[in-house]
C-alpha positions as CSV (number, residue, x, y, z in Angstrom):
1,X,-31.8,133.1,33.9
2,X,-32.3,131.4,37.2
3,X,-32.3,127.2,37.1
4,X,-36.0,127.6,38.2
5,X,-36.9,129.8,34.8
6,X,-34.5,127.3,32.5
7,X,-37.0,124.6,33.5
8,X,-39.7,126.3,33.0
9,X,-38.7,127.1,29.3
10,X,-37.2,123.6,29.0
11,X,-41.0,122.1,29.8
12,X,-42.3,124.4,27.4
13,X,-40.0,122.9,25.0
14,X,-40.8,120.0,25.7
15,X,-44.5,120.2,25.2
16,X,-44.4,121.7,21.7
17,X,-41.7,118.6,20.9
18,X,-45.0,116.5,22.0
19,X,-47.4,118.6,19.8
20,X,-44.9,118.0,16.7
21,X,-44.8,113.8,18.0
22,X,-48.9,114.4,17.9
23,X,-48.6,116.5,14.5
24,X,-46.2,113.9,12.9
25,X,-48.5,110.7,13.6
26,X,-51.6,112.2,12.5
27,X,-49.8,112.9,9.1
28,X,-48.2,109.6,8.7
29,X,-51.9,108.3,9.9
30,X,-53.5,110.7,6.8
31,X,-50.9,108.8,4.4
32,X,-51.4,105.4,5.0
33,X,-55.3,106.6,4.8
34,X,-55.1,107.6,1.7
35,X,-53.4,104.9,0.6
36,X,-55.3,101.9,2.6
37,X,-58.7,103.4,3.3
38,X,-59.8,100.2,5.5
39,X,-57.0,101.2,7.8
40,X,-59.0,103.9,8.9
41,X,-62.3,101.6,9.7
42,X,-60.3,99.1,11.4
43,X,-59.1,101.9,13.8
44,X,-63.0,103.2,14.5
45,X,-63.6,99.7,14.7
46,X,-60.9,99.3,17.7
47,X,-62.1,102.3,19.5
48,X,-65.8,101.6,18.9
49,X,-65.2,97.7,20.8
50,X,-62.7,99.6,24.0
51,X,-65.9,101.6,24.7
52,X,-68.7,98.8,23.8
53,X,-66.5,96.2,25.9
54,X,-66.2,98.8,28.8
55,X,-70.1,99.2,28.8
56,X,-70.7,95.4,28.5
57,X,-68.3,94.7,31.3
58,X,-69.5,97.6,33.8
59,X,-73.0,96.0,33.3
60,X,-71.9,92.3,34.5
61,X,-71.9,91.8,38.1
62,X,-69.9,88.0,37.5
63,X,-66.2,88.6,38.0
64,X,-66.1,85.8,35.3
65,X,-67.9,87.0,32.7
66,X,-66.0,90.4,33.3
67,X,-62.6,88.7,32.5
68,X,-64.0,86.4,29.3
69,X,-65.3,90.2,27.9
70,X,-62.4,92.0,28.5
71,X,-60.7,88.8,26.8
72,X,-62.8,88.4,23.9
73,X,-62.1,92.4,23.3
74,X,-58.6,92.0,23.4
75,X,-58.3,89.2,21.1
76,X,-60.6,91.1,18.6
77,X,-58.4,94.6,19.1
78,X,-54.8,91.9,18.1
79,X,-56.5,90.7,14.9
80,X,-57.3,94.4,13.8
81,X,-54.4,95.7,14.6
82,X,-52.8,92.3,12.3
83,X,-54.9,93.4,9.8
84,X,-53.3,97.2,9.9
85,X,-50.1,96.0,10.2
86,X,-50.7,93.7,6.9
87,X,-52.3,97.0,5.2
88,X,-49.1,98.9,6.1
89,X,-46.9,96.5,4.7
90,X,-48.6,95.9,1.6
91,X,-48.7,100.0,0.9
92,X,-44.8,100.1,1.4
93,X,-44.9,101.2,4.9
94,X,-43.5,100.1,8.2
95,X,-45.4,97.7,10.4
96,X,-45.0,100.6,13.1
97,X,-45.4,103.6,10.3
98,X,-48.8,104.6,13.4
99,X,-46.5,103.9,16.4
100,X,-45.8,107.2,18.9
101,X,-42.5,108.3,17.8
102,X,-40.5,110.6,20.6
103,X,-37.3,112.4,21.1
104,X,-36.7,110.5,23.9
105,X,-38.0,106.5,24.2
106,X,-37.7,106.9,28.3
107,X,-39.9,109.6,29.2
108,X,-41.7,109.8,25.8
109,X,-40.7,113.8,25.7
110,X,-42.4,114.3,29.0
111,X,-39.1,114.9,31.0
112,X,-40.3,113.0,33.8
113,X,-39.4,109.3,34.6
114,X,-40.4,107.2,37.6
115,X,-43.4,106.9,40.2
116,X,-44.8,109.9,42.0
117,X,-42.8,111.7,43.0
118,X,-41.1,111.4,39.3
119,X,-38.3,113.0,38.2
120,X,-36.3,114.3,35.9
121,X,-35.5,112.1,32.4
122,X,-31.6,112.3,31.9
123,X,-32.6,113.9,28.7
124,X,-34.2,116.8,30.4
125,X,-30.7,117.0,32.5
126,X,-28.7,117.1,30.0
127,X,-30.6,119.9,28.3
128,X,-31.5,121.5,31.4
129,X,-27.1,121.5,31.5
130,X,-26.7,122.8,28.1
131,X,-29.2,125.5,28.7
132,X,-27.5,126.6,31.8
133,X,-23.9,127.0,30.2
134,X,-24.4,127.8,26.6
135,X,-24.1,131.4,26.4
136,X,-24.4,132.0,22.6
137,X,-20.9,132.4,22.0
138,X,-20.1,128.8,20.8
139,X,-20.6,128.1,17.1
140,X,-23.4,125.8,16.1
141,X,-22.8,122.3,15.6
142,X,-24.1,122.3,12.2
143,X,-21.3,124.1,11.3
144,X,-18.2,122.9,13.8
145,X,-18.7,118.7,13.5
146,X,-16.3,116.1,11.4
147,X,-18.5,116.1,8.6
148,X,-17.4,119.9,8.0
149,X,-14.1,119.2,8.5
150,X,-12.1,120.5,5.6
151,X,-7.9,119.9,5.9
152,X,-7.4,121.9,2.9
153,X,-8.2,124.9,4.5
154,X,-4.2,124.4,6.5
155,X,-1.0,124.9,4.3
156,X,0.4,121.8,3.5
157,X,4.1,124.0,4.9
158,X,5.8,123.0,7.7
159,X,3.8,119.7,7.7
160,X,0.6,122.1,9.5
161,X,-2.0,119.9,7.2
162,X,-0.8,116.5,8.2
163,X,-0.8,117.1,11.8
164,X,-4.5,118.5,12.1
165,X,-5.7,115.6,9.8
166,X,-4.1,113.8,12.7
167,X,-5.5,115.5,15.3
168,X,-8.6,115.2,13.8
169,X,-8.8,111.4,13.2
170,X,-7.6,111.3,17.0
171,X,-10.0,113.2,18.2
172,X,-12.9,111.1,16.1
173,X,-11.7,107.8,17.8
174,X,-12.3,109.5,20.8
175,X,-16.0,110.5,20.1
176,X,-16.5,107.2,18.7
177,X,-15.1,105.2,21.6
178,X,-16.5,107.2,24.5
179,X,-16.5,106.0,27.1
180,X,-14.9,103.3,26.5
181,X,-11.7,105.7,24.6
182,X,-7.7,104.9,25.3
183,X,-7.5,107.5,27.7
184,X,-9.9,109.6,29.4
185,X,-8.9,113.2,28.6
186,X,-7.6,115.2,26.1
187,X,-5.9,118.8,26.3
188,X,-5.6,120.8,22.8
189,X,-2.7,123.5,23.4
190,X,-1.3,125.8,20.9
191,X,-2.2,129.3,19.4
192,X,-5.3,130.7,18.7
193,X,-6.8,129.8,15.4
194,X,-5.9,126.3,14.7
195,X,-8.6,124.8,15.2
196,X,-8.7,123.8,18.9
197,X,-12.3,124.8,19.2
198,X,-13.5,123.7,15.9
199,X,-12.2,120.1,17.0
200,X,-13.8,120.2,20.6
201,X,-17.1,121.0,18.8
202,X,-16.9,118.3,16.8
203,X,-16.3,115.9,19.7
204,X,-19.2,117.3,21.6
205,X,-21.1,117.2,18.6
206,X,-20.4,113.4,17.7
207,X,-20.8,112.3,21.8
208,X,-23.8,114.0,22.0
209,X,-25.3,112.5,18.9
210,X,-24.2,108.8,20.1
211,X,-27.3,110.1,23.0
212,X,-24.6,110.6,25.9
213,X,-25.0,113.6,28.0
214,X,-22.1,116.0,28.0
215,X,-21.4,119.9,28.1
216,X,-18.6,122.2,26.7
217,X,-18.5,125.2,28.1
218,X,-16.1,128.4,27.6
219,X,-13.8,129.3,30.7
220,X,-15.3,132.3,31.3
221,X,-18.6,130.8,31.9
222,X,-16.8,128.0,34.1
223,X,-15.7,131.0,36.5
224,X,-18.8,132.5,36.5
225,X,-20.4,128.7,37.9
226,X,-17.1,128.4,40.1
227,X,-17.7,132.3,41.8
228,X,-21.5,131.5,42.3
229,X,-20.8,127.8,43.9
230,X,-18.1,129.8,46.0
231,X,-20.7,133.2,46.8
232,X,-23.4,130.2,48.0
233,X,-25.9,133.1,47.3
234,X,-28.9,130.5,46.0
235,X,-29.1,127.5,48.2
236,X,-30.7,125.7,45.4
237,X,-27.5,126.2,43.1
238,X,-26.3,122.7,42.1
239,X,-24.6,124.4,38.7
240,X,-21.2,123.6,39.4
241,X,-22.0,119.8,40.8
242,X,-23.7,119.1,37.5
243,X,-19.8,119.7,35.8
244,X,-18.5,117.5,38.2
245,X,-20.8,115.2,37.6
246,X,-21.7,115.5,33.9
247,X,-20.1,112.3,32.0
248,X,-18.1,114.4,29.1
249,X,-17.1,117.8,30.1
250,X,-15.5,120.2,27.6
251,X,-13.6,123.5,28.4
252,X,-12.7,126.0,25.9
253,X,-10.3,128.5,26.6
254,X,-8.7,127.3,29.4
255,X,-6.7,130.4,30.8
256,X,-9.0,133.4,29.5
257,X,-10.8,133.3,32.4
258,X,-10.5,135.6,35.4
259,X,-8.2,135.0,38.2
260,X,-9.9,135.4,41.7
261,X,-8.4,134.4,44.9
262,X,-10.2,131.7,46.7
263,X,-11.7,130.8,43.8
264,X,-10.3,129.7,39.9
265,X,-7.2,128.0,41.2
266,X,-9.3,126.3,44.4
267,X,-12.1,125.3,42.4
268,X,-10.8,124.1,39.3
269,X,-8.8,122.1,41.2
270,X,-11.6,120.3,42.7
271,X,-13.4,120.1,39.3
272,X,-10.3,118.1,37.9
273,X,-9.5,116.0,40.5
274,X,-13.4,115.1,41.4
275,X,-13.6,114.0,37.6
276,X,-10.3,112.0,37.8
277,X,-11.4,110.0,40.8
278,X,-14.7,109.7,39.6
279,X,-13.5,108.6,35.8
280,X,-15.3,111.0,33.7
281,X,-14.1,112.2,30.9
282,X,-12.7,115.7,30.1
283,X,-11.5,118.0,26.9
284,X,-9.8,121.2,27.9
285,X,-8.8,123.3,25.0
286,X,-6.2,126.4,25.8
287,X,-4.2,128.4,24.3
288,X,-1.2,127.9,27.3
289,X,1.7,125.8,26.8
290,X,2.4,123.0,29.9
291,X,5.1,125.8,31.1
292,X,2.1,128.1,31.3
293,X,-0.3,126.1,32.5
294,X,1.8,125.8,35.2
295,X,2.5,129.1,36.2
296,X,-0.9,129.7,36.1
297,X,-2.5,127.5,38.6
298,X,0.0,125.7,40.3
299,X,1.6,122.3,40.6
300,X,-1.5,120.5,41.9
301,X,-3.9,121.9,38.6
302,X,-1.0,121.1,36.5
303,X,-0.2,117.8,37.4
304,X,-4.3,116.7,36.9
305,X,-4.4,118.1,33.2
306,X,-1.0,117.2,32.6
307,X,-1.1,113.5,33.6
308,X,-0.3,111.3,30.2
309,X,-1.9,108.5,31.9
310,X,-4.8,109.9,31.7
311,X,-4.8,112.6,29.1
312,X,-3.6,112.4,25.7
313,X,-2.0,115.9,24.8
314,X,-3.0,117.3,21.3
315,X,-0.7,120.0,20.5
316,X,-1.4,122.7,17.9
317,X,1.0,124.8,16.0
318,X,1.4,126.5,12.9
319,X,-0.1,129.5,10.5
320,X,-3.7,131.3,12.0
321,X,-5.9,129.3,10.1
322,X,-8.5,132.8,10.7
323,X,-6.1,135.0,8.9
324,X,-5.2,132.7,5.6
């Protein structure tokens, strides 16, 4: 999908999420009903003075008497709505059980923020990111987040259970921190199936559920943004800006990717070192040893995921996790 036909999808999204806002209040509305009836006159009431006042005052040709209507019918709209509020209470329910309840407090679901011309809520970016790198592949976070975390499923051999325990309580501190964490990055090496990816998820998972925008996206899909920003085929690509830019970014994989001249060394350089200077945060997740990583893309790569004054290394060793 082009970025034009994600937004499109994403505003589609977005206007059911308003129809279930819409659906949700008139059902809270229906119980506190049912339970105070007069809550439901006192509402009539309020919309039967807006209109009456705005009759009354379109009639009156005295800018005075304008105001002291338009007065008078807020001060009588504040007492019902004291009244509700005291009817709430007294049925168990939350002064603002009838208040608008959104997804997002900033645009109130709409995706748009600001004056004409608007633009787009951060919320709607950061979907609008998610949408553009999640390819399906990635587990879903209701089954890869710390609250799923089981240590008993590594032997206790070899010490292979204390260390991800460790790496897992490392690794929370992090998400709980951000951004305000030790250090800014972290890089998970080791074999495959020890739960590199599983821990990355669960990073992403709790960030993204503190309401901070990030993305984690597989290396392969990371080339594919890297060989389009380098093909400059559509002018209106901003794909691989937004992983520059995006506050958390998290690569899985690191090292499965394609190598293409001109392009995967180049650009992941750039990626790295435009997140350094700028002092966003990044998890990188690969299967390579430092040696490797090395070999792979060169000194100047190396030395940006390397850095221990940045990055806190994770390493992971021990039995396939997959295979016990």
């Amino acid at each position: 999908m082009t970025r034009s036909e994600h937004i499109r999808a994403l505003l589609e999204e977005y206007a059911h999420q308003r129809a279930r806002n819409e659906a949700d209040q008139a059902r809270r509305l229906e119980q506190a009903c049912a339970l105070e009836p007069e809550i439901a006159e006192l509402r009539a009431s309020n919309v039967e003075l807006a209109f009456g006042a705005m009759r009354s005052i379109l009639n009156q040709s005295s800018a005075e008497t304008r105001a002291a209507l338009a007065r008078d019918m807020k001060r009588q709209g504040q007492a019902n709505n004291a009244r509700i509020r005291a009817l709430l209470v007294r049925a168990g329910l939350p002064e603002d059980a009838l208040e608008p309840r959104y997804r997002c407090p900033v645009c109130r679901d709409t995706g748009y923020v600001g004056e004409a011309p608007s633009r787009f809520c951060e919320c709607f970016e950061a979907r609008l990111r998610l949408r553009q790198y999640e390819d399906g592949s990635m587990a879903g976070l209701d089954e890869q987040n710390f609250d799923r975390f089981d240590a008993a499923i590594a032997p206790e051999a070899d010490g292979q259970r204390d260390r991800l325990v460790k790496s897992r309580a490392l690794c929370e501190r992090y998400a709980d921190s951000f951004p305000d964490t030790e250090r800014r990055n972290l890089l998970f090496t080791g074999a495959g199936g020890l739960g590199k990816t599983f821990l990355l998820n669960c990073v992403f998972e709790r960030v993204t559920a503190r309401g901070f925008s990030a993305v984690r996206i597989t290396a392969f899909r990371l080339f594919e943004a890297m060989r389009q920003q380098h093909m400059g085929n559509d002018d209106k690509y901003d794909g691989f800006s937004s992983l520059i830019e995006v506050p958390l970014l998290l690569i899985d994989d690191l090292g499965t990717e394609p190598m293409m001249r001109n392009i995967t060394v180049e650009y992941l350089f750039t990626l790295l070192n435009e997140r350094n200077a700028a002092k966003r945060h990044t998890v990188v997740a690969t299967n390579l040893t430092p040696v490797q990583i090395q070999e792979r893309y060169g000194e100047r790569v190396a030395s940006r995921l390397l850095d221990k004054t940045l990055c806190a290394p994770v390493l992971f060793r021990g039995k396939d996790l997959r295979s016990l």
